[in-house]
ROFI-700214 format. One line per field, with one value per residue: residue number from 1; residue in one letter; x, y, z of N, C-alpha, C in turn. Coordinates in Angstrom, 3 decimals. Layout:
<recs>
k	NUM;...
r	A;...
npx	X;...
npy	Y;...
npz	Z;...
capx	X;...
capy	Y;...
capz	Z;...
cpx	X;...
cpy	Y;...
cpz	Z;...
</recs>
This chain:
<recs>
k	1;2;3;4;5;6;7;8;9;10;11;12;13;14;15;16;17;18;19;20;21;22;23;24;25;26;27;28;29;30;31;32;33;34;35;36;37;38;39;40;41;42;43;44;45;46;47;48;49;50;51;52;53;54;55;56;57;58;59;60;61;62;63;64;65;66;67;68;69;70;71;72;73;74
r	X;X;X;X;X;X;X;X;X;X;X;X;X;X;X;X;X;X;X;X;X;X;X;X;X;X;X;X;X;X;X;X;X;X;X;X;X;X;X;X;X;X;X;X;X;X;X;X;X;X;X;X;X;X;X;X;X;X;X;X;X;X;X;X;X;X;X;X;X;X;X;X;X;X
npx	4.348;2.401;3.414;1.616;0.790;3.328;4.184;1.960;2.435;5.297;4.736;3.279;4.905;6.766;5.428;4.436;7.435;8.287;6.072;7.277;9.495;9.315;8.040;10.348;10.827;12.301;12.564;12.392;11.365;8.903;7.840;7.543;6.227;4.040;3.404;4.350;5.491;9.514;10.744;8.293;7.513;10.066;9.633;7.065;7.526;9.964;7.940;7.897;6.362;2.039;0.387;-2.047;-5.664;-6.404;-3.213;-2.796;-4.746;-3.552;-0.568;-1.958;-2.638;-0.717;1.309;0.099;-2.181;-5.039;-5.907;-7.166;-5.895;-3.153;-3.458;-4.125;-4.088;-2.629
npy	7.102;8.273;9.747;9.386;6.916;5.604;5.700;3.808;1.423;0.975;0.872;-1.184;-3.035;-2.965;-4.168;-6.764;-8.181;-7.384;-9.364;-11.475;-12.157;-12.183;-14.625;-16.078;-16.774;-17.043;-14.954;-17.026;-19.198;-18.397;-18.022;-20.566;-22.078;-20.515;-20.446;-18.777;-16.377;-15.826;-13.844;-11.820;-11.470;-10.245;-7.667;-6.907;-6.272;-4.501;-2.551;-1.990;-3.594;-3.531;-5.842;-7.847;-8.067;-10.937;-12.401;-10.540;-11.792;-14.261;-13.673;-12.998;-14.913;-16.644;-15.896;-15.700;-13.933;-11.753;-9.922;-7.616;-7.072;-7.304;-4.792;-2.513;0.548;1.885
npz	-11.557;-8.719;-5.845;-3.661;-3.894;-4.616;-1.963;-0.789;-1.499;-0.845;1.930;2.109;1.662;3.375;5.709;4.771;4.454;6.993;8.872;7.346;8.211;10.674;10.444;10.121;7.400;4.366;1.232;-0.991;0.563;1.357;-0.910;-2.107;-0.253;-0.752;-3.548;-5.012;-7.253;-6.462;-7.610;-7.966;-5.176;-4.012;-5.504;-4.524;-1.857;-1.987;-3.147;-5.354;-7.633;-7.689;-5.670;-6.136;-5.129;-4.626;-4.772;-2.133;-0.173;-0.389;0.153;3.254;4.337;4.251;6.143;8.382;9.271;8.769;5.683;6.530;8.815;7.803;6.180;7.728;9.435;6.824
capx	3.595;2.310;4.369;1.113;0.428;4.259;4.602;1.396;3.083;6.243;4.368;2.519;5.797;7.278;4.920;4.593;8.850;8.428;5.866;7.609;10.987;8.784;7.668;11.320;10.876;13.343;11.442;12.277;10.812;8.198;7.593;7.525;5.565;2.450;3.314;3.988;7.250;10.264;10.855;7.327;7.698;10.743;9.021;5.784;8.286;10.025;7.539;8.086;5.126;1.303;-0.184;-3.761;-6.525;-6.094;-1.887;-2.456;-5.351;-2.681;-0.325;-2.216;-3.082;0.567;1.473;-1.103;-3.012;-5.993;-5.976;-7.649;-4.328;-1.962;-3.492;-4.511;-3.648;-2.156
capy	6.690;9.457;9.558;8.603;5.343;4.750;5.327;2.726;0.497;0.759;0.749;-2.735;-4.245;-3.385;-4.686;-8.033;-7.976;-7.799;-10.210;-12.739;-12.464;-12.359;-15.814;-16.776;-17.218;-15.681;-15.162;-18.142;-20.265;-18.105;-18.028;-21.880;-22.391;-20.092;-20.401;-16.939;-16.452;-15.237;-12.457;-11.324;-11.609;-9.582;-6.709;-6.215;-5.883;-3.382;-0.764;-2.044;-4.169;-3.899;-6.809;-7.755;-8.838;-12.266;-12.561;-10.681;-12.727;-15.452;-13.337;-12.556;-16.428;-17.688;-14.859;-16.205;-12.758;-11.041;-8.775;-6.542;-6.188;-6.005;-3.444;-1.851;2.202;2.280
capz	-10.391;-8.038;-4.528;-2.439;-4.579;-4.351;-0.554;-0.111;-2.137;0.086;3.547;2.031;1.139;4.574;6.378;4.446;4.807;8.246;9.272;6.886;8.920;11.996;10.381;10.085;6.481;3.149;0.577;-1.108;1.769;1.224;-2.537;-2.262;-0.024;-1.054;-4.971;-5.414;-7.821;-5.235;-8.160;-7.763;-3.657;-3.907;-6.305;-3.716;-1.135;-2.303;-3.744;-6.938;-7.870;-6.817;-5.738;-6.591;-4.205;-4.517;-4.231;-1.205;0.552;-0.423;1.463;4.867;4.514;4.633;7.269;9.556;9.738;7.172;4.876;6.972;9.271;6.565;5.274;9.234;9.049;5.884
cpx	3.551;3.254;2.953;0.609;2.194;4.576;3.522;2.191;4.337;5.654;3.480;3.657;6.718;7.113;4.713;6.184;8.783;7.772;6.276;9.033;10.709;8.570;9.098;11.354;12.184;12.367;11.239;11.353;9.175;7.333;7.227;6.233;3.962;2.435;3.049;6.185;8.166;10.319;9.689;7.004;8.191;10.412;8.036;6.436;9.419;9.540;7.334;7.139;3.722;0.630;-1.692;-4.035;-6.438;-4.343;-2.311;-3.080;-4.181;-1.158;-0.272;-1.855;-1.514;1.313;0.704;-1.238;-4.053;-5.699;-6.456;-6.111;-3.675;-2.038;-4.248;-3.705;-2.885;-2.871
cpy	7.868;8.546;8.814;7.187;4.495;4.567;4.390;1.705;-0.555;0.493;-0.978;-3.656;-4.383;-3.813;-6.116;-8.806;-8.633;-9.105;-11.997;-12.869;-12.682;-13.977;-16.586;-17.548;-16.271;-16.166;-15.916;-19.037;-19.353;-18.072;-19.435;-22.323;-21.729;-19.987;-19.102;-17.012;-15.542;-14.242;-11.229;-10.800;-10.362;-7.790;-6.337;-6.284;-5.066;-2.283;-1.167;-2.531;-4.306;-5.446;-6.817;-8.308;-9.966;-12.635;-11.667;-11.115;-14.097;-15.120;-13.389;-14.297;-16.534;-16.921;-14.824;-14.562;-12.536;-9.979;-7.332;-5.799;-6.215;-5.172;-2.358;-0.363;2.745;3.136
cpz	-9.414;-6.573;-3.874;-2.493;-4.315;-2.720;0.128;-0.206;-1.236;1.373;3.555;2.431;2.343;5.343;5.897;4.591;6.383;9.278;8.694;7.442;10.052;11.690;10.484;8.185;5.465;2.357;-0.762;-0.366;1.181;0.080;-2.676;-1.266;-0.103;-2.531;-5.321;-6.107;-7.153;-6.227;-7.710;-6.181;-3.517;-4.222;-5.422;-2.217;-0.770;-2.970;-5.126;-8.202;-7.094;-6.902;-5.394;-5.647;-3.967;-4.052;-3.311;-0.280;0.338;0.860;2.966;5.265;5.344;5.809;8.564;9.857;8.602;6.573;5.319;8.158;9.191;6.281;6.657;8.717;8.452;5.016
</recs>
């Protein structure tokens, strides 16, 4: 994986991290309630897995924000 594909990767997964602790969620709570498997959660929150267009409009959704500012000056 090139560095500037892995440091999006990471700047996605910190920012989804953060507004889901801002939500007061773990990402259990979170995995459950938008049907997203907590392994898979865990993986696009650390860098580790990308997530496709759709899991992350499912994302912004349950994060009460869009896709457009998750992904704001990344």
């Amino acid at each position: 994986m090139s560095s500037d594909k892995h440091a999006l990767l990471l700047a996605v997964g910190k920012r989804i991290r953060a507004l889901r602790i801002q939500k007061g969620w773990t990402q259990t709570d979170m995995a459950v309630y938008l049907d997203i498997n907590r392994g898979h959660i865990s993986d696009i929150e650390r860098g580790k897995r990308e997530a496709g267009l759709i899991t992350l409009q499912i994302i912004a959704r349950g994060l009460d924000t869009t896709m457009a500012r998750l992904l704001k000056g990344l």
